[in-house]
Structures are given as C-alpha cells and as structure tokens.
Backbone as JSON, one array per atom type, in Angstrom:
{
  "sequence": "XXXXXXXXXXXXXXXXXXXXXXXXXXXXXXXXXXXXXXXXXXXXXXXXXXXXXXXXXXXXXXXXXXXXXXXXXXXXXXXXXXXXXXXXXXXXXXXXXXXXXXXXXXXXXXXXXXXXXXXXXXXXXXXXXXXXXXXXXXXXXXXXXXXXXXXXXXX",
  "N": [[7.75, 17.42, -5.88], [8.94, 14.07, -4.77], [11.75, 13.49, -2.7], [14.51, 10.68, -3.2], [14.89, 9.71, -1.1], [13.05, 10.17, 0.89], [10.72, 8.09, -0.47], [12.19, 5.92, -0.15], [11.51, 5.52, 2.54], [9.24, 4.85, 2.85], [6.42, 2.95, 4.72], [6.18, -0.44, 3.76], [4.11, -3.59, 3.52], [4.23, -7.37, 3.05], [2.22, -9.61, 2.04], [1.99, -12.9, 1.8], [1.63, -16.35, 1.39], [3.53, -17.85, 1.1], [7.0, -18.33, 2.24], [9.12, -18.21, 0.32], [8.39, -16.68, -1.77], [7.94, -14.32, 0.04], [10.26, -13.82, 1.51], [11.92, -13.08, -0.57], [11.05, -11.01, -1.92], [11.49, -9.36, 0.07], [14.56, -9.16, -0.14], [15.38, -7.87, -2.43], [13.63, -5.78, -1.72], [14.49, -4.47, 0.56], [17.16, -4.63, -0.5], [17.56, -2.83, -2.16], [17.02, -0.54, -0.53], [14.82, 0.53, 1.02], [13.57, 0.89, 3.29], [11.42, 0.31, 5.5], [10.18, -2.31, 6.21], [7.67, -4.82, 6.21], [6.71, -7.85, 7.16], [3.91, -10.66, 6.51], [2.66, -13.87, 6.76], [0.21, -14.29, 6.82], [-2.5, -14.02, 5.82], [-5.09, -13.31, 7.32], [-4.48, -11.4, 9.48], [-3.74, -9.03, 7.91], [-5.33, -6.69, 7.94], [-5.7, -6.06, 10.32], [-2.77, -5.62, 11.35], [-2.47, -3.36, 9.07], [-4.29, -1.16, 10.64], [-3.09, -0.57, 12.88], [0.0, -0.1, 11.93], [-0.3, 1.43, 9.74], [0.35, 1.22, 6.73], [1.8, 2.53, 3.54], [2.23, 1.39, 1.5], [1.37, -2.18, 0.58], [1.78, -5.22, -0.63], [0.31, -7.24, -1.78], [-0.35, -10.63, -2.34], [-2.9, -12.97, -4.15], [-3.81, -15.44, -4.46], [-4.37, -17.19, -2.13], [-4.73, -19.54, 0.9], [-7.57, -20.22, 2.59], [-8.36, -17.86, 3.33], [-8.36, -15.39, 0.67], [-6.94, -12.93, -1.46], [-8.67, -11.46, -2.49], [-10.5, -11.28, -0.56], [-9.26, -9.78, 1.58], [-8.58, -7.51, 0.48], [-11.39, -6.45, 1.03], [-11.45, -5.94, 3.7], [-9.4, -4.24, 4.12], [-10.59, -2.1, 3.14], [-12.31, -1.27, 4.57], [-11.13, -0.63, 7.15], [-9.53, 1.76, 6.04], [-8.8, 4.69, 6.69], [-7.9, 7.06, 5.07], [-8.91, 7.05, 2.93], [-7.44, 6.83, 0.46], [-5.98, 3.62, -0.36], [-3.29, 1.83, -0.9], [-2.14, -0.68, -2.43], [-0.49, -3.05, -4.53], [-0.93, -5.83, -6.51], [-0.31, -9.23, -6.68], [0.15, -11.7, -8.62], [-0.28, -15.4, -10.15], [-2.43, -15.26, -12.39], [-3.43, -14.52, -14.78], [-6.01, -13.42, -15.49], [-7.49, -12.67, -13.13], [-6.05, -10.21, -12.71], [-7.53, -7.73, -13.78], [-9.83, -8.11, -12.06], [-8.84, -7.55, -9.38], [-8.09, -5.37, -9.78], [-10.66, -3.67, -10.01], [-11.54, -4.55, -7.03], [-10.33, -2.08, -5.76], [-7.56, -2.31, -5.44], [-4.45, -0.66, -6.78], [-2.44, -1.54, -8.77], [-0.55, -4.18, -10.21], [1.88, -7.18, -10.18], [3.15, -9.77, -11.54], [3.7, -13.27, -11.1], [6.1, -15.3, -11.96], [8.47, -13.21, -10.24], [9.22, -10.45, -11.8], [12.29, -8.48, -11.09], [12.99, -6.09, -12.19], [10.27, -4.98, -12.98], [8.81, -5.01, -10.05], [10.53, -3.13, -8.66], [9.99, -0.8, -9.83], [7.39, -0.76, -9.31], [6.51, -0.35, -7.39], [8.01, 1.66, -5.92], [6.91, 3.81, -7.76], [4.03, 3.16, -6.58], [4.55, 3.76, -3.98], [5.41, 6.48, -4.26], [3.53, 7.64, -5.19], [1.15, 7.65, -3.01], [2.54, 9.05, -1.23], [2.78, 11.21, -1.87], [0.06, 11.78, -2.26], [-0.33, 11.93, 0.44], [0.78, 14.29, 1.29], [-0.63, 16.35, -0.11], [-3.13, 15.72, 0.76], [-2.01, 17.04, 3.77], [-1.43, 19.88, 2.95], [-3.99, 20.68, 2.28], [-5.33, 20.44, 4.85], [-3.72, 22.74, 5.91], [-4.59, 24.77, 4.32], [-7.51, 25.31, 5.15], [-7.81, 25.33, 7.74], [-6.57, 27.81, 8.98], [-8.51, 29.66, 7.52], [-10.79, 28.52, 8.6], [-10.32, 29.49, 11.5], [-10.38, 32.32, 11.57], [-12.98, 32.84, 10.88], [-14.58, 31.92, 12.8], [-14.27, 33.4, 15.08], [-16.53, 35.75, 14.03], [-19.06, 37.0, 13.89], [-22.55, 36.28, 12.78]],
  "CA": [[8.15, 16.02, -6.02], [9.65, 13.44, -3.58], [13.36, 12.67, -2.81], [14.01, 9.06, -3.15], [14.82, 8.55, 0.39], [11.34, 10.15, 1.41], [10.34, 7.13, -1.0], [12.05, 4.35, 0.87], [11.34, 5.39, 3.99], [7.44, 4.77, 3.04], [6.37, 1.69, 5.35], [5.58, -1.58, 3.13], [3.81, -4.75, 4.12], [4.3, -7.98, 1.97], [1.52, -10.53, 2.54], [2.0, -13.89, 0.94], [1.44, -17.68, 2.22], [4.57, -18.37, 0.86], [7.61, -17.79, 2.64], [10.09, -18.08, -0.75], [7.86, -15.66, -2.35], [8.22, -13.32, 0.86], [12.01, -13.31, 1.66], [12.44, -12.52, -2.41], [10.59, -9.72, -2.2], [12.13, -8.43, 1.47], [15.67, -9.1, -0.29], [14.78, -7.57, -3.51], [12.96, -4.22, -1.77], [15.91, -3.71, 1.11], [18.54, -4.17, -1.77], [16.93, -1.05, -3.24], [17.69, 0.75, -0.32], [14.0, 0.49, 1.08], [14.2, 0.68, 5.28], [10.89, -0.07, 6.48], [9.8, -3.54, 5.15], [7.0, -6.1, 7.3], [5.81, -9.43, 6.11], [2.99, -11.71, 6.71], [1.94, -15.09, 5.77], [-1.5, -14.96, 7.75], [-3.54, -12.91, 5.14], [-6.59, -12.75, 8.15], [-4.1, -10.33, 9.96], [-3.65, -8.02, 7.37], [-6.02, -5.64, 8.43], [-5.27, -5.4, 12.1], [-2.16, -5.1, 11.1], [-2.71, -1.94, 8.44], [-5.08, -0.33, 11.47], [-1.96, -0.59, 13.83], [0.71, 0.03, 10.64], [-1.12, 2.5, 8.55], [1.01, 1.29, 5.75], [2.03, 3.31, 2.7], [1.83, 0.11, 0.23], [0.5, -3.35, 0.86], [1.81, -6.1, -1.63], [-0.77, -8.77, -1.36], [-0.84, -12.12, -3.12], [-4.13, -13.13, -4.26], [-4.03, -17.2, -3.85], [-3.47, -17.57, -0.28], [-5.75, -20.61, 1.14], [-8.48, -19.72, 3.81], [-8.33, -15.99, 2.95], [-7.62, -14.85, -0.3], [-6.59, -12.17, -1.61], [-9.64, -10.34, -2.66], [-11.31, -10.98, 0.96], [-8.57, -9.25, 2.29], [-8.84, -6.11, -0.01], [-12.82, -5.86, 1.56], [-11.16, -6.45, 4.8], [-8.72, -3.49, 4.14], [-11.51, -1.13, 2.72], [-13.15, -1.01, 6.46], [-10.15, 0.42, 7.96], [-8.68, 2.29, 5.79], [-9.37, 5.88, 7.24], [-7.88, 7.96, 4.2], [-9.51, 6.61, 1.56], [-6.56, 5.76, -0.01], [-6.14, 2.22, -0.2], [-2.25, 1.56, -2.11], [-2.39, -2.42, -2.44], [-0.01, -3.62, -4.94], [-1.51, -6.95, -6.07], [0.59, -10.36, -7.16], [-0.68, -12.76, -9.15], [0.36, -15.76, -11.37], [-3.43, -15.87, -12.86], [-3.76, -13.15, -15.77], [-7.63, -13.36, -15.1], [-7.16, -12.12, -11.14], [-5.68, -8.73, -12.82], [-8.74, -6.86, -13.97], [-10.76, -8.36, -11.06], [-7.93, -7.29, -8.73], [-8.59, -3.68, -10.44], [-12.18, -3.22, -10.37], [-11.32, -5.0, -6.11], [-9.42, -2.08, -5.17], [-6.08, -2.05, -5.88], [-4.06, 0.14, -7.69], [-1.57, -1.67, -9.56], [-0.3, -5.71, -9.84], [2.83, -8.14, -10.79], [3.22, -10.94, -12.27], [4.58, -14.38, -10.96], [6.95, -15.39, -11.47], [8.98, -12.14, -10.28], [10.77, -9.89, -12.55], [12.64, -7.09, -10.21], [12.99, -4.15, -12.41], [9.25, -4.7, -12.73], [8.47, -5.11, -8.6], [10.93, -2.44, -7.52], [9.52, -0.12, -10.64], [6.34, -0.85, -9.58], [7.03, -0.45, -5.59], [8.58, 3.12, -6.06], [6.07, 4.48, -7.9], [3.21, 3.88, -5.63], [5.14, 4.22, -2.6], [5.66, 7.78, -4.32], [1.5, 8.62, -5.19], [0.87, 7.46, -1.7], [3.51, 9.97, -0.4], [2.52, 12.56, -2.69], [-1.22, 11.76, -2.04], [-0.71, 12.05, 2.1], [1.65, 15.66, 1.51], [-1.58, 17.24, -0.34], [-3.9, 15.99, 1.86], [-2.18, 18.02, 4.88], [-1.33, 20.86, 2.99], [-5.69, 21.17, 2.21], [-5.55, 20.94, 5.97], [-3.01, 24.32, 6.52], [-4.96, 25.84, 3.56], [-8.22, 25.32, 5.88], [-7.47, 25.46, 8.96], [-7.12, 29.44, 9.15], [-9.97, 29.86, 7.41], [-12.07, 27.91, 9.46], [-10.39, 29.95, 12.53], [-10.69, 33.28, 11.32], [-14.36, 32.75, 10.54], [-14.91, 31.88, 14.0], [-14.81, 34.82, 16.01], [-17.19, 36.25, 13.54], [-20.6, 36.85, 14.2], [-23.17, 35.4, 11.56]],
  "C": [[8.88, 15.56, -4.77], [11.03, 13.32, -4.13], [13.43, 11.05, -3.05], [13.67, 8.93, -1.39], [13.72, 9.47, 0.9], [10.57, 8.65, 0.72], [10.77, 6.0, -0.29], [12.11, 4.44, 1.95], [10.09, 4.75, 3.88], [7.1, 3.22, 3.72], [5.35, 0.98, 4.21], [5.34, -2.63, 3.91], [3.83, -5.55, 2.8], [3.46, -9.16, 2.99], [1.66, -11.53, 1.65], [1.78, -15.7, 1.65], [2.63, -18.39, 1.93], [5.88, -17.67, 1.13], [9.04, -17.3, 1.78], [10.2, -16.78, -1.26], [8.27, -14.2, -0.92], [9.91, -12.95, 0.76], [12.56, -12.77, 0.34], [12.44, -11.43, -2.39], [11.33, -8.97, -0.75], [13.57, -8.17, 1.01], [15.46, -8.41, -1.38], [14.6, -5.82, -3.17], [14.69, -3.73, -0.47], [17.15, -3.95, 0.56], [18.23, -3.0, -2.03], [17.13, -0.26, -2.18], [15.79, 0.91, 0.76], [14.32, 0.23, 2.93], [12.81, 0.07, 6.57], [9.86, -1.32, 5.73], [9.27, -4.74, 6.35], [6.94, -6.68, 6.06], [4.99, -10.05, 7.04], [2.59, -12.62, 6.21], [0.93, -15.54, 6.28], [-2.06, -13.94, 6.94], [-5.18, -12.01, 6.48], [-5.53, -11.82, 9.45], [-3.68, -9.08, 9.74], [-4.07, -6.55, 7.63], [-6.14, -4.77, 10.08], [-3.97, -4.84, 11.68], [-2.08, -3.79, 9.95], [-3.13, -0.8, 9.76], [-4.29, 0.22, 12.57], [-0.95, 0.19, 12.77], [0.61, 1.89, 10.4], [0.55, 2.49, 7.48], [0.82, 2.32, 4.95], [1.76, 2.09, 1.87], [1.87, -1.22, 0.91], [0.86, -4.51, -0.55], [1.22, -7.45, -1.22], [-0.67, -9.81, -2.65], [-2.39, -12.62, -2.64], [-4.64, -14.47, -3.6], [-3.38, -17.53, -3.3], [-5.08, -18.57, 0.11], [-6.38, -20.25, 2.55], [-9.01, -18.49, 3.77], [-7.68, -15.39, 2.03], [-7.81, -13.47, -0.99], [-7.33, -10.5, -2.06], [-10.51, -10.13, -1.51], [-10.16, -9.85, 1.47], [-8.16, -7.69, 1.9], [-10.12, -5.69, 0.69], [-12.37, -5.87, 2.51], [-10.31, -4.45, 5.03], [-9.56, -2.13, 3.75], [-12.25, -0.73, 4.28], [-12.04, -0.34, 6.87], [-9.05, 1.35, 7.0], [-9.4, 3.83, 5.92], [-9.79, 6.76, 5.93], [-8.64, 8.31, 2.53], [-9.14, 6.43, 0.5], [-6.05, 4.96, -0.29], [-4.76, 2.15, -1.23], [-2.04, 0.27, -1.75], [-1.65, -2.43, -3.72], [-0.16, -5.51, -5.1], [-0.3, -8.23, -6.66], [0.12, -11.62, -7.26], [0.1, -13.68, -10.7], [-1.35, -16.23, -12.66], [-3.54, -14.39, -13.98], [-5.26, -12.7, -15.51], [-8.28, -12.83, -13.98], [-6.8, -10.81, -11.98], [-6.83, -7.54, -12.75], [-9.95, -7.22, -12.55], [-10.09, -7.59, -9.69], [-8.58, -5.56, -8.56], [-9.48, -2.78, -9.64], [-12.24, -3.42, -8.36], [-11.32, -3.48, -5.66], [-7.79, -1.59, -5.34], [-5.32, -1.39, -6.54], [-3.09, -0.47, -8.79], [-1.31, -3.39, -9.67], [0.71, -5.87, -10.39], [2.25, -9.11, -11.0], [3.76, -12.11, -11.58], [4.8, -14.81, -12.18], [7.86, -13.79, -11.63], [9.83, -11.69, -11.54], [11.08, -8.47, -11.7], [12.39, -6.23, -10.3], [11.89, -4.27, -12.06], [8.57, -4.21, -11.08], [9.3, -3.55, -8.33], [10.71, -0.92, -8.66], [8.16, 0.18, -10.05], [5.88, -0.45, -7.98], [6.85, 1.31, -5.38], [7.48, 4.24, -6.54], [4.59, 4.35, -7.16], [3.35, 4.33, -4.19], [4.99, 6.11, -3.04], [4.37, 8.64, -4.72], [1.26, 8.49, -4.27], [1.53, 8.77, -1.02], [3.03, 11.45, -0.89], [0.77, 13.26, -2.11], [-1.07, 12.24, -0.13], [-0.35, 13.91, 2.02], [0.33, 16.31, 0.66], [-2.24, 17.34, 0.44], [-3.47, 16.98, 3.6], [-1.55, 19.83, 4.29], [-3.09, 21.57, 2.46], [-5.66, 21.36, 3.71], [-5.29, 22.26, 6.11], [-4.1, 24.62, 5.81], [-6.35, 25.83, 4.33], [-8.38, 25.61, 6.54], [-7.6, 27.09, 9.45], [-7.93, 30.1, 8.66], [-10.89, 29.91, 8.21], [-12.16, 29.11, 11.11], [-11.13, 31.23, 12.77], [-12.42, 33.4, 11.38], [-14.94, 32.27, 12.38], [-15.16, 33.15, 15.33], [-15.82, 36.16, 14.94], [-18.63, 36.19, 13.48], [-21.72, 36.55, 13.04], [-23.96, 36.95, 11.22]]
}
C-alpha cells in the first residue's frame, strides 16, 4: 500500500472553462495537503499538456464550449503511453455519467461540488494510478533478468 504523502505528491490537472469551478477545486485539493496541482481552461491543450505532464489524474469537465469533454478523452487516448488513462470526470448532467464511463474514464462528480466527495474521490484514484505505475515497474525488475540471463545462451 501507499503512504498518503506518496498520494499527494501524485501530479493532478484540473481542466474546466470555468475559472470559479477551477480555483474551488485547486483550494479544496491543496487544503488536503495535495502539492502538485495544474489547471486549464483551454480543454484543446489538454493533451499536449498530459504528453509533456504525464499526469497521475486528470479532472475534466465535460461541458466546455468548442471542445468538450468527451473529445478531449479521444484526444487523451492517443497519448497516453501506459494505457492507463485516470480521468476523473465532472458533470452537472446525470446522463454524461454512463457515457463518460463507457468514454474512458474511471470515475466522475457531481456539480455542484461536495468536497468529502471530490477529495474522496481524488485520493483514491490518485492511489490506483500510483499503485498501478509501482506494479508496472516491479513486472519490469521481475523481467529484466530473465530476459538477460537468457541472452548469453545459445538457442
């Protein structure tokens, strides 16, 4: 298992077109103690930014105007190397949830915020993400001398 503070170290991005909705959530996650916290309110930079980033969680709002919120999950599916994708979605449309889902995403809120929920909801995929990266390099070690060993061996 993780410590917390391996948990709020994990780098978050908060994408939203609304800057209310942003600063809530930036005051909200570094109350909790949370240290590495971007924002964006240009959804069509999301993805450069991840490719640069390589976030740990991604809280996207869905209805953002020009680029919404499910373009920007297909957007995030192209670069995401690990094949992990932790997107946290935020939505005041109940009907966006399951579509969100089926998108992509692993998890969603609700507008209008409720905290416990967000920083409940934060923590725990910040902490499958974290969990999910620390397997993937211990399959590497467990590989790795395999692969070597087997190398100076003649077929």
């Amino acid at each position: 298992m993780l410590d917390s503070p391996d948990v709020l170290t994990g780098k978050v991005l908060i994408v939203d077109d609304q800057q209310a909705s942003v600063r809530l959530l930036e005051r909200m996650l570094r109350g909790a103690g949370y240290t590495s916290v971007a924002s964006t309110l240009e959804p069509h930079l999301v993805s450069q930014l991840h490719r640069k980033n390589r976030y740990d969680l991604i809280l996207l709002d869905l209805q953002m105007p020009g680029m919404d919120g499910f373009q920007v999950l297909e957007g995030l599916k192209e670069v995401e190397e690990d094949g992990y994708l932790s997107v946290l979605v935020m939505t005041a449309h109940p009907g966006h949830k399951r579509r969100a889902l089926q998108a992509g995403a692993k998890d969603f809120i609700s507008k209008p915020f409720n905290a416990v929920e967000v920083l409940a909801r934060v923590y725990n995929l910040l902490e499958l993400r974290l969990l999910h990266m620390q397997s993937k390099k211990r399959q590497r070690k467990l590989r790795w001398p395999r692969t070597e060993s087997r190398a100076g061996q003649l077929p």
